[in-house]
C-alpha positions in Angstrom: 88.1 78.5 92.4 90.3 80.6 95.0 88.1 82.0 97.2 89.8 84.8 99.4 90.3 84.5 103.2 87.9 87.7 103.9 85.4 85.8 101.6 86.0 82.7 103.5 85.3 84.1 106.8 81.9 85.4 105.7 80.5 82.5 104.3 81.5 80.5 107.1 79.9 83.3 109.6 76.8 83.2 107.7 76.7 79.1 107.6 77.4 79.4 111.3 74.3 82.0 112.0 72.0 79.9 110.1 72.4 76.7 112.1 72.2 78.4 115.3 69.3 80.2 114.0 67.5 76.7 113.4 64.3 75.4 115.6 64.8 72.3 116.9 62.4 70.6 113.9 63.8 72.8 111.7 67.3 71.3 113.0 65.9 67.7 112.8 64.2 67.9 109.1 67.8 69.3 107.3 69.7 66.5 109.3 67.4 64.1 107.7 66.9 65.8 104.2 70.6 65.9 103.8 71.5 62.7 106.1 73.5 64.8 108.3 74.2 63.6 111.9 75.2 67.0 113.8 75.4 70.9 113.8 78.9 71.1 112.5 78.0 68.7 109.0 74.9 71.1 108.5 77.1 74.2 108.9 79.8 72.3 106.5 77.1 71.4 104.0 75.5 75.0 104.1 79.0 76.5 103.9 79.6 74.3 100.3 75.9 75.7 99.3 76.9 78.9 99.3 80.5 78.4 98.5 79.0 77.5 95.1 76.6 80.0 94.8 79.6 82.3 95.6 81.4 80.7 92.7 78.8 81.0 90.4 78.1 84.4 90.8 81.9 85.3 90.5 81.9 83.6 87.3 78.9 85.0 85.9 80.5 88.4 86.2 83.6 86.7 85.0 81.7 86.4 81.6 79.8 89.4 81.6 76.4 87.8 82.3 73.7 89.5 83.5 69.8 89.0 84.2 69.0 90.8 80.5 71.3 88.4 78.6 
């Protein structure tokens, strides 16, 4: 899926506020749930979490899917 450069920007801001949002545990567990070794592979996995959320959304609406369907 293309994903505009606006788009882009904003879901790599929001991956980027998450990690430096993290606790220091809270920093730890993801690294070991997700066998990560470092703030920039957490902020590239949570970027590809909600790049596909993104995605799906986008092609829900695509479809004309909605919660009542």
């Amino acid at each position: 899926m293309y994903i505009d450069t606006a788009t882009d920007a904003i879901l790599k801001g929001i991956s980027k506020c998450l990690v430096n949002s993290l606790d220091d545990n809270s920093r730890k567990r993801f690294y070991a749930e997700y066998y990560l070794n470092n703030d920039a592979e957490l902020e590239s996995a949570l970027y590809d979490n909600l790049y596909a959320e993104y995605a799906y959304v986008k092609g829900t609406q695509k479809k004309g899917i909605t919660d009542g369907e």
